[in-house]
N, C-alpha and C positions, 0 to 999 in steps of 0.2 A: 622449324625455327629459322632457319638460314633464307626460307622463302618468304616469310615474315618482314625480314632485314629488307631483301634487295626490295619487298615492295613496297616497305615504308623507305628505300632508297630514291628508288622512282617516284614516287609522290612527292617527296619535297624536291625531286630534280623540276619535277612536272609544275611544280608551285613557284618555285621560284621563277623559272624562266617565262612564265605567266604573268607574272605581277608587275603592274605597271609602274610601281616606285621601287625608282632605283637607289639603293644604299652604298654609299661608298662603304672602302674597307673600314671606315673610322666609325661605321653608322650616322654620319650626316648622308640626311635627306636632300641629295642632289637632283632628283626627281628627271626631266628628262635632257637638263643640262649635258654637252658634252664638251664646253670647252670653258675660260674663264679669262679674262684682261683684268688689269692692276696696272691702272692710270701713276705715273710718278707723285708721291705726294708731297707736294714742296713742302718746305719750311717755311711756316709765317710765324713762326714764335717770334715774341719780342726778343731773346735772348737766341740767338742764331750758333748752333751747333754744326761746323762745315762737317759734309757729309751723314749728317743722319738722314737724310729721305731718302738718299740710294739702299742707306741700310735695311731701313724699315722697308720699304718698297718692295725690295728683296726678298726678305725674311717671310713677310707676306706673300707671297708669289711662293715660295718655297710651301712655306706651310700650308696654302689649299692644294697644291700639288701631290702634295707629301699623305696628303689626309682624305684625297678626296680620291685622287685617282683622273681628278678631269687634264686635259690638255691648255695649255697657257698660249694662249692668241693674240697679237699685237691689235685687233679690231672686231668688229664683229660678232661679238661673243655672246655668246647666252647667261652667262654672270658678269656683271661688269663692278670694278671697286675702285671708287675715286676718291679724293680726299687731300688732305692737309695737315700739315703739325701745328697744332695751334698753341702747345706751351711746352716749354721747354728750361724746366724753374729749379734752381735749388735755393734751398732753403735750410735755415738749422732750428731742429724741430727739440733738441734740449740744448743746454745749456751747463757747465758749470758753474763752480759757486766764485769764478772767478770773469764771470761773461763771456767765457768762449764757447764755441760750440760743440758740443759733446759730441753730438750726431745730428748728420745733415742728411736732406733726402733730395734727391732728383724724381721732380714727378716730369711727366709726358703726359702729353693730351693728343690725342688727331680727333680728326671730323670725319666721317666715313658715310660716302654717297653711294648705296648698292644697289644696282639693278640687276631682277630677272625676269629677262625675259620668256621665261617655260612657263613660269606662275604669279599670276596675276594677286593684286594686292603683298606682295612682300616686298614691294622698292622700302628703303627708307634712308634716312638721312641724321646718324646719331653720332654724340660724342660716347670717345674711352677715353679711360686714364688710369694710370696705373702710376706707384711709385718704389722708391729703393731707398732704403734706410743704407748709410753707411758712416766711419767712424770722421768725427769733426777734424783729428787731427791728420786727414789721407787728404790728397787733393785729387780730384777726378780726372786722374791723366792713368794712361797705357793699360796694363793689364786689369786694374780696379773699374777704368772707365768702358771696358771693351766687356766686363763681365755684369756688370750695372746695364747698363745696353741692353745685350743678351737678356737679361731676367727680365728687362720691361717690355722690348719688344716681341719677347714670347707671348706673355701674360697678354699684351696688347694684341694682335693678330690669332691670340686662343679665342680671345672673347670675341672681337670681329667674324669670328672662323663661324663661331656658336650658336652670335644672332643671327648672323644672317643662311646659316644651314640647317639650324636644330630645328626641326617641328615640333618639338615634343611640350 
């Protein structure tokens, strides 16, 4: 039994370090990528948020890091992620019976320009967007605006992270 083990241990050692698609820890298909740049994405929303593209930019660069295992490169690189914030909106999505707003949502948008260089045919050039519902009567300052943020630009950089690594 125990010889059993170690040679179905060797086999999938033998297999893996065989196989020419490489998996990150997260299982994105990073294939033979070894490094990745995250161009700053300015703000061009009509409605101008100081310091949200440091944030996003950031968070982004964290999260392929974080999930992929590749190295972050100022040039050069075998994934490349550029882009822009293109909206940057709140809006009150109810209303009470007295015209105020019940609950307001902050949506985000960016435009996300990806190139890889390892494999051929997966450039592209798509919008995300994601939103946050919160209460009409909060205004979106300090700990409510810094956790709004957080929840969108996760959601926004998950999905970034998805199309441009999931093959499945």
């Amino acid at each position: 039994m125990k010889f059993k083990i170690n040679l179905l241990v060797l086999f999938l050692l033998v297999f893996a370090t065989n196989c020419k698609v490489k998996y990150s820890p997260s299982n994105l298909n990073v294939g033979d990528a070894k490094n990745f740049q995250v161009t700053l994405f300015e703000n061009n929303a009509p409605m101008v948020e100081p310091g949200i593209h440091q944030d996003f930019t950031k968070m982004l660069q964290d999260k392929i890091q974080n999930q992929t295992g590749l190295e972050l490169v100022n040039s050069n690189a075998d994934l490349s992620y550029e882009g822009e914030i293109t909206e940057y909106r709140i809006s009150p999505t109810t209303a009470t019976a007295q015209n105020i707003a019940a609950q307001n949502r902050l949506t985000v948008s960016v435009k996300v320009h990806f190139i890889n260089k390892e494999k051929e045919n997966t450039e592209f050039e798509k919008s995300f967007s994601f939103f946050y519902d919160y209460p009409g009567n909060q205004q979106l300052v300090g700990n409510l605006k810094e956790t709004v943020h957080k929840e969108i630009f996760s959601r926004l950089t998950q999905d970034i992270l998805l199309a441009s690594l999931d093959d499945w």
